[in-house]
Structures are given as C-alpha cells and as structure tokens.
N, C-alpha and C positions, 0 to 999 in steps of 0.2 A: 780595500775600501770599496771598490768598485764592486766587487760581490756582494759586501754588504748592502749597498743599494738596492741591487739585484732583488737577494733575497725580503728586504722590505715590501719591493712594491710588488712581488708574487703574492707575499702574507698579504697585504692590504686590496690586491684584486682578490683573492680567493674571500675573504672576509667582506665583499662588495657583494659575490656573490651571494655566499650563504646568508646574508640580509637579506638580499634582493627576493631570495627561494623564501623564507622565512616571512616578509611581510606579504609577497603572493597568496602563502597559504593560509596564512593567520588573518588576512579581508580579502579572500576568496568569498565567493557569493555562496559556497557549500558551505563555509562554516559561517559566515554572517545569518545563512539560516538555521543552522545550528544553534547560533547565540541565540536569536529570535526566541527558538523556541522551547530556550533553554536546558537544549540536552548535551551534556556532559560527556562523559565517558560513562558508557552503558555497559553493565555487566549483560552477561549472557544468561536466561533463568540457572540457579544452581542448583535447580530439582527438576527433573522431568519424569511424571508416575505414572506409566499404564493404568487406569481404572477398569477398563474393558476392552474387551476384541472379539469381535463377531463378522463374522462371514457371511456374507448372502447371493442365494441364487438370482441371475438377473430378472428373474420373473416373480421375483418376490416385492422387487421395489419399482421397478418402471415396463413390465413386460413388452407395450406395445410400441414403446419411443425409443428405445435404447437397444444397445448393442448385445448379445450374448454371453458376452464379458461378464465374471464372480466378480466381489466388492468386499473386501476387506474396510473395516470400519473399527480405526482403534481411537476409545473414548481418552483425553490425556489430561493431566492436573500438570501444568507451566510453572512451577514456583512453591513455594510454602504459604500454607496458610496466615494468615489471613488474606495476601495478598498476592494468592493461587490463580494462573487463568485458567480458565478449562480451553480444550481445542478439541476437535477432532482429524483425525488422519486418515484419508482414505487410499487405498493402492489398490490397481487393479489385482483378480486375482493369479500367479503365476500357476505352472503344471506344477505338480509335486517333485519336490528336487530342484526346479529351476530357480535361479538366481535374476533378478534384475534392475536396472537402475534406471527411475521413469524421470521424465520430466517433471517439474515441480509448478505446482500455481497456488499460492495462496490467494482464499476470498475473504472478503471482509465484509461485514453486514455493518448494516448503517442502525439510526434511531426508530423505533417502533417494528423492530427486528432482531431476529437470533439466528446464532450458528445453525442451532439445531433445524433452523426451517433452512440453508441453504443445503445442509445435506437429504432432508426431507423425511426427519424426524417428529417436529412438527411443522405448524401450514403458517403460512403471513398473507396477506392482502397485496404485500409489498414486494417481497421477493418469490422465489423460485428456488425448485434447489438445481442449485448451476452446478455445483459439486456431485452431483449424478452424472452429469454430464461431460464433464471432463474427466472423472474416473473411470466411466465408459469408451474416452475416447485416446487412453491409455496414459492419461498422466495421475499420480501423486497429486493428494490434494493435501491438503493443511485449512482446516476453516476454525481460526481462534473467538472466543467469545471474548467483544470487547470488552476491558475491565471499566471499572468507574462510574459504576449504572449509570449507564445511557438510556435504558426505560426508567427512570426515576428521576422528573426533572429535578423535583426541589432538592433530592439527595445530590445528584448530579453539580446542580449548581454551588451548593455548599463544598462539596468538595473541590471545583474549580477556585474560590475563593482561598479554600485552605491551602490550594498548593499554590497559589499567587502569591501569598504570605509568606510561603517560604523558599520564593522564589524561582518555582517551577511553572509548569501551564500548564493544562490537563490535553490540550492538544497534542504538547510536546509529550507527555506522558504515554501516550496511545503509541504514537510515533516512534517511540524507544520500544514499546511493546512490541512493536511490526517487528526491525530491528531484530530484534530478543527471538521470533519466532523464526527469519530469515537466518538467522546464527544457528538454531537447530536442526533445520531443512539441511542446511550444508553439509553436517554430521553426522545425516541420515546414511545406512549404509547400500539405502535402496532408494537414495535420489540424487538424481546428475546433478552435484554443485554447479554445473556450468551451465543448465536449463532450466533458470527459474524465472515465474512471471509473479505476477500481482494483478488483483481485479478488487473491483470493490464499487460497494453501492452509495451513493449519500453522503454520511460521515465515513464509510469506510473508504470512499474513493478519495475524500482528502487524505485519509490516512495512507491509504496506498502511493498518492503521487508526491509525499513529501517524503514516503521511504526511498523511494525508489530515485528523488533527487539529491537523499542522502549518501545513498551504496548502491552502486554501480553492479550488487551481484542479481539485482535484479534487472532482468533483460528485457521485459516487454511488460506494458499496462494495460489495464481494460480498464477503464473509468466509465462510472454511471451516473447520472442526474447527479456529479459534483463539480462540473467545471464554468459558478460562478463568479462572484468577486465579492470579495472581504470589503474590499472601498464601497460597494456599495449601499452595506450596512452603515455607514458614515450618513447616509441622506437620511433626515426625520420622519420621513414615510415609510421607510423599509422596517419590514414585518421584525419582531423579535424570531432573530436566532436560539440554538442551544447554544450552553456557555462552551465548547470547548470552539465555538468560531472565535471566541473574542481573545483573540491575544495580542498584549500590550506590546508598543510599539512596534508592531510585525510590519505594516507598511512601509512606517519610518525607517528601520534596521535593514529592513533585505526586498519587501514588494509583496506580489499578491502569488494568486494562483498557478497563472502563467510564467509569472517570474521561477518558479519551483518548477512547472513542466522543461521551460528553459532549461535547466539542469540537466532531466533527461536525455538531452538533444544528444546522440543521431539514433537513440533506442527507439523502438517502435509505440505507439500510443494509440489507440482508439476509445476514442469519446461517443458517448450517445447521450442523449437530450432528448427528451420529451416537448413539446409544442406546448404543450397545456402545464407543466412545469410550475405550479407558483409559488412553490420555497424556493428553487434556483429559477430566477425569470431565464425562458428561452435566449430572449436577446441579447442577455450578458455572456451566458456561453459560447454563441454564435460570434459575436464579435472578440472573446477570448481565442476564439479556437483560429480567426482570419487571423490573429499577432500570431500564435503561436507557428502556424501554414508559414508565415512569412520570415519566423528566426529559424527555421526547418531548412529554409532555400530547398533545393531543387531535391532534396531528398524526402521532401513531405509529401512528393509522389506517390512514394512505394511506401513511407513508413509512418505518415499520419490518416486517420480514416475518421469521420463526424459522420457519426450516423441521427439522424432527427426521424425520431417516429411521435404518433399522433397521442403519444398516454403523457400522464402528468407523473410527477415524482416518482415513479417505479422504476423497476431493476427490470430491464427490459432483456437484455442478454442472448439475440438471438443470433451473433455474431463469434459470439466469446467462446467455443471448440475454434470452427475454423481458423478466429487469431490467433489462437496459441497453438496450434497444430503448424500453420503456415512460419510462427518466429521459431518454435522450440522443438519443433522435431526436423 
C-alpha cells in the first residue's frame, strides 16, 4: 500500500510538471505573438526555381566603393505560382574548385521599394543597394520581394481585408514569409546555418524584428526607420498607416514594437532613425529604443547601438557591413 502512494504522488508531481511546461509555453509571450499575428504552423516554400545566375566583375557594379571581390547573383521563384515570391541570392565569388559557407543576412525592402534596387538592379530614392555591400564584404545575401503588393495600396488593402476574413493578417503573412526564406537559407549548402542576420527598411524592418522574435536562428538585426509604435496610431491625429500596421487586437494580445524587440534580448540590435522621420515620428523611436536599453541591462552596452542621423524616412545603412561583420564573423 505504501508503494502505491509512492507511486501516485510521483505520477501526480510528474503530471504538475508537464502542465506547468505546457501552460509556460502555450502563453509565452512568443506564442501570444504568434496568436496576435496569426501564424500557425508555416510550411516551408515546396518549390524553390532557379530562374537565373550571373556572375559579375566587381567593376562592373560598384568599381570605386567596393571590394575586388566577383558576385554571384542567382534570380529565385519561392513557391508556386500564383503565390510565387521572387528573391534574389547573392554569394561572394569563390576560386574555381573552392567550396565555402558564408555568413547569411537577409534584407527586406520596405513600401515604395524593391528587391531589385537593394541589390542595385534598379534605383529608389529610398533605399541603396546594401546587398552590394555585404556581398562585397563576404557574406550571402538573400533579398526576397515582398509578396502582397506593397506598391499597390488599394490592392494591398483589399487584400489585408480578405485575409482578416479569413482570419489571417497580412502582417502576419509577410512574417511567415521571412520565416519561409530563414527555412531556406539554412539548407543552403553554402551558408553557415549558425550565422544569420536580418536587416530591413520601413515595412521590412517590422518584418525583420517580429522574425527574429519569432526563431532564434536569427542572430543579429539591423532595423531601419521602423522602430515606432502601433499605439500610436490609436490617437486621431496620427497620419494613415499601410494596412499591413493594423492588426486586430495586437496590443491587447501580446504589445507593441518593443514588446517583440524584447523577445530578441540578449541577440544584438541596431536601430537607426532619422531626425526628420515623419511616417515613424523620431520621438517615439527614441523613447522606444530608452525601454528597450533598459529590458537589455547591462548587456545593451556591447549589443544594443541607436544611431540618429539628420534624413527623414530612408534606409540610411551606413553602419550595416561593420554589424554584421562584428556579430557574424
């Protein structure tokens, strides 16, 4: 009898535990913004299609700025049509015969911008191509074009409605995209799964900082003119957003911006902000980025960096080799 006791209250503490792990994980603050933004269990793209590969001399694309490093440039179709991304991939180029496995950074372009201008395909007002530049300075790139036309507001918004209806969000949608591309990078057989970062401009820097508080395989961020606040769309002066900001009950469920940076804590982060900024006002960033310094403690020393320069809403980037040089190599 006395063993039978025993044995109950082993089964009944072991069964306190595995609750105990089970409600931790099930309203953890990862998956409350998971629910938020209603991504599911996301497959991985089931098609990946080379379309093109071309090689070029470094004097072909940036002769007087850049390194003497070749540039491999493969054009990529993400998926099945109709709901194909295109990406592009870039690797430095090796010697003939050598094998090698670079560090990883995906970029993300924001609204009133394309892939193709961050590799420097074509030109934007808005960005740069950064992707030159970190090819040049020996990593793997990945630059996905965001799905969902983001240059088409009224399409854009129509389709944020249509996936609210069916109970998705178009932010969360993007988010799984990152995701989807982070899952490929991995499986590349010429890039370190264990050195990857994320950068991004605008809408792409929200997308970058809720991946990267989603999966942990990303190691370091570079955010651009994105680290304002969702609540402050709540006041009736504030300028209309694009729809993929507004997602229902995101405050109420999990928090704002910084609440998601939080996630990434003790990974590295650099923020930049613009002074003259007036889609993301300077001030909300600035006092986002002090809470942020502050859930960081003493390691926001070395691993948080707010850079403010004097431009307004641009992809300013003049930081972004030496970060990821400094976390990933």
């Amino acid at each position: 009898m006395r063993h039978g006791w025993r044995a109950f209250f082993i089964l009944f503490f072991v069964n306190i535990i595995f609750l105990a792990a089970y409600v931790t994980q099930k309203f953890s603050p990862g998956r409350k913004l998971a629910g938020a933004l209603k991504i599911g269990t996301f497959c991985s793209w089931n098609n990946v299609k080379s379309l093109s590969k071309q090689s070029y001399q470094q004097s072909f694309l940036a002769p007087l700025i850049l390194s003497s490093a070749n540039v491999t440039i493969e054009t990529l179709q993400m998926g099945n049509p109709p709901d194909a991304s295109t990406a592009y991939f870039l690797v430095p180029g090796a010697a003939p015969g050598q094998t090698a496995r670079y560090p990883a950074v995906i970029v993300l372009h924001g609204h009133l911008s394309h892939a193709s201008d961050l590799v420097g395909i074509t030109t934007s007002t808005f960005v740069w191509p950064a992707a030159l530049t970190l090819v040049h300075q020996g990593f793997a790139v990945l630059v996905p074009e965001v799905r969902w036309e983001p240059n088409n507001t009224r399409q854009e918004t129509k389709l944020a409605f249509k996936l609210m209806l069916g109970g998705k969000t178009l932010l969360g949608e993007r988010v799984a995209d990152v995701l989807r591309h982070l899952d490929y990078l991995t499986r590349r057989p010429d890039v370190d799964a264990r050195r990857i970062g994320a950068a991004g401009w605008s809408m792409g820097g929200n997308l970058a900082l809720f991946a990267a508080a989603l999966d942990k395989r990303i190691k370091v961020l570079y955010l651009s003119s994105c680290f304002g606040s969702f609540k402050s769309l709540l006041d009736e002066k504030a300028a209309m957003q694009t729809p993929d900001t507004y997602v229902p009950f995101l405050l109420e469920q999990f928090g704002d911006k910084t609440e998601a940076a939080i996630l990434v804590k003790p990974r590295p982060i650099l923020i930049e902000h613009g002074l003259q900024d007036a889609v993301e006002p300077f001030d909300l960033a600035d006092q986002n980025a002090n809470r942020l310094f502050k859930a960081y403690g003493n390691s926001a020393k070395t691993r948080l960096y707010f850079i403010v320069h004097r431009f307004g809403h641009k992809f300013y980037g003049a930081e972004i080799a030496d970060w990821f040089s400094k976390w990933l190599k």
